[in-house]
N, C-alpha and C positions, 0 to 999 in steps of 0.2 A: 504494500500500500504506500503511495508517495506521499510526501505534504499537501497534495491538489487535492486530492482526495479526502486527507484528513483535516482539512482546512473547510472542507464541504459538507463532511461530518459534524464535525463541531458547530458551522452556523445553524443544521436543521436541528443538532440538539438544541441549541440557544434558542431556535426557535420554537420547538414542540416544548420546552419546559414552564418558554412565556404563555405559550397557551394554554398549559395544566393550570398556571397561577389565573387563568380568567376564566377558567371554566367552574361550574358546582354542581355538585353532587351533593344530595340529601340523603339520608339516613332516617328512618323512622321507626317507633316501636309506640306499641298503642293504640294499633290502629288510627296514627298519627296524632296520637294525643303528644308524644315528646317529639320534635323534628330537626336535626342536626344538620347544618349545611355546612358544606366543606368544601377546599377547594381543587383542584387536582393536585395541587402539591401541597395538601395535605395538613393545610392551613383552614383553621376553624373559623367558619365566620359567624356565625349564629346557630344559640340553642333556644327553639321554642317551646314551650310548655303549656297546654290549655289547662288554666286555672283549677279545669272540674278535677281534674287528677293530681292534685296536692291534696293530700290528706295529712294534717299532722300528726293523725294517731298512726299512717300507713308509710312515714318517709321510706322505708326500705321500699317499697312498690316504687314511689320513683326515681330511686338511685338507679337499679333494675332497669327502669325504662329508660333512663336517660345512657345509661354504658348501653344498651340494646340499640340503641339511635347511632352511636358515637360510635360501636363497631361497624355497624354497618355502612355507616359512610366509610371509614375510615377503609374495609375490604372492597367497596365500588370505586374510591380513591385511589384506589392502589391496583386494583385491576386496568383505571383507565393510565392510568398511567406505565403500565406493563407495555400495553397493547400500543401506544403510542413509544413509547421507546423500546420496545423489543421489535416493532419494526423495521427502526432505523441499526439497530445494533444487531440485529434476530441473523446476517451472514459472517459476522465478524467471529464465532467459535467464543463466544465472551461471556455465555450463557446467560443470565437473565438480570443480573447484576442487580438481584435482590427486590426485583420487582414483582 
């Protein structure tokens, strides 16, 4: 592989990583009573909570729902971002580089 190439490499990484950071993906649990938006790179941007599901006698119910939310972004996070850079990287023998 020459520098032309990995010079080519590098911008459409620079570039697929700026587009992770403007894309969002949510997460939800509750049948969307908790709903976690995040970003492809994996930056939280908001957790919402409908009021009717705070119980102070039930907190543990929505700790629960709120990690149920937070995973779940977090594994659609992380698969869109696989699939956009295991593209670019997916002939390089470099395996998945933890995506």
């Amino acid at each position: 592989m020459n520098m032309k190439m990995l010079r080519r490499m590098q911008n459409k990484m620079v570039k697929i990583q700026d587009e992770l950071a403007q894309e969002t993906i949510e997460g939800t649990a509750g049948g969307g009573a908790v709903v976690v938006t995040m970003t492809g790179q994996q930056q939280v941007q908001s957790v919402e909570i409908n009021p009717d599901v705070v119980d102070p006698e039930d907190v543990s119910l929505l700790e629960d729902l709120i990690l149920a939310a937070f995973t779940e972004a977090l594994t659609k996070s992380q698969e869109l971002a696989g699939k956009r850079l295991g593209a670019l990287t997916g002939g390089l023998g470099l395996g998945n580089l933890g995506f």
